[in-house]
C-alpha positions, -999 to 999 in steps of 0.1 A, spaced: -294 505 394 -276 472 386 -262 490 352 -248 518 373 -233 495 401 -218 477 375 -202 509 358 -192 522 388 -171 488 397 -149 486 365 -152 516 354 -136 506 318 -140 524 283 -170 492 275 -187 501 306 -186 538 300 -202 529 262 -229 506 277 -237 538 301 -240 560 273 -258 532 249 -281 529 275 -290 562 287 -289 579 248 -310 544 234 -340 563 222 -311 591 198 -294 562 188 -325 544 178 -346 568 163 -328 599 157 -298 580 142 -271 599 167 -237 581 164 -214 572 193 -181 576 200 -162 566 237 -127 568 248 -124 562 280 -93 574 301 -102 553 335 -91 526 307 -60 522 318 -45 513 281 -61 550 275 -49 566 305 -8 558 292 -18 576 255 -36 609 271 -47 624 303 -85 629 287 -112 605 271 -138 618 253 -177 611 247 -192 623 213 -223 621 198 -229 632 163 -258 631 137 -250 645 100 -282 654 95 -286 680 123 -305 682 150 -322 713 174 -316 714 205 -349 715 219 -351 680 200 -333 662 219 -334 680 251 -358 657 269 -334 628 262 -299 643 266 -307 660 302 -310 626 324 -286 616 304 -259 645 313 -278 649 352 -266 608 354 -230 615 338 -230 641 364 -234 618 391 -206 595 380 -179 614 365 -190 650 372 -156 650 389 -135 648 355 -158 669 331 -142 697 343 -118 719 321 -98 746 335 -119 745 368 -154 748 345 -180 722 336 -180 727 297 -200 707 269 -185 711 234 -211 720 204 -208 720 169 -229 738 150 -233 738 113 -255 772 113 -234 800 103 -209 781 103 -198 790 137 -177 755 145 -171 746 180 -185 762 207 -183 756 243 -212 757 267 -216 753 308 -228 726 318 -248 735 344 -265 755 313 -272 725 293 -285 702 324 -309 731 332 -319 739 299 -305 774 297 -288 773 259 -291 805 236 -282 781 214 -313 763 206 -326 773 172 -291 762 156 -289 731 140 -264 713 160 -243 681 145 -220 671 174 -217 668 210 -186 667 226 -175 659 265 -146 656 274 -133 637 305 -99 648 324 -78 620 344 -78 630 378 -53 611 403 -75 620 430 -98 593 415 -79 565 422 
């Protein structure tokens, strides 16, 4: 709970990274996922765009039911924090790339991911993309 009380204090672009690094560790780690944070409650971000953005992304490829078990908590505690600004023309959307049939980006509910619900799952994935609208009703 310190980490979170901490994040929820500044709530900067290096706090939302150290969230992310901390809830993802074991893809990072293991499954060498990359990571990639802007932040708009940044305020340096907040004058260049009204979104931020987390990515992760793994050139090898990954299955969805491998990372499942890691990526859930980790979008049920995003939830908690910044569910607020995830949404996207009034939906909760998670961007995926896939690189099977080459179908590109594809956008997903949220709700679907945190709940496991993906018809997805047998493609190999290689990115996952959320992004995060400025609200002015969060500050």
């Amino acid at each position: 709970m310190k980490h979170l009380k901490r994040f929820n204090e500044n709530n900067n672009e290096e706090d939302l990274k150290d969230f992310c690094e901390t809830h993802l560790a074991y893809l990072l780690d293991d499954y060498n996922f990359e990571l990639y944070v802007d932040d708009i409650n940044d305020d340096s971000m907040r004058s260049l765009s009204d979104s931020g953005q987390i990515r992760i992304e793994n050139t090898e490829g990954f299955k969805w039911d491998d990372i499942k078990d890691y990526f859930i908590p980790f979008l049920k505690q995003l939830d908690k924090i910044r569910g607020h600004q995830i949404k996207i023309g009034g939906e909760k959307l998670v961007f995926i790339h896939t690189t099977t049939y080459n179908l590109g980006w594809t956008k997903l509910p949220f709700d679907d991911l945190v709940n496991d619900r993906t018809t997805l799952r047998n493609m190999y994935w290689d990115k996952i993309h959320i992004e995060l609208k400025y609200d002015n009703e969060t500050y």
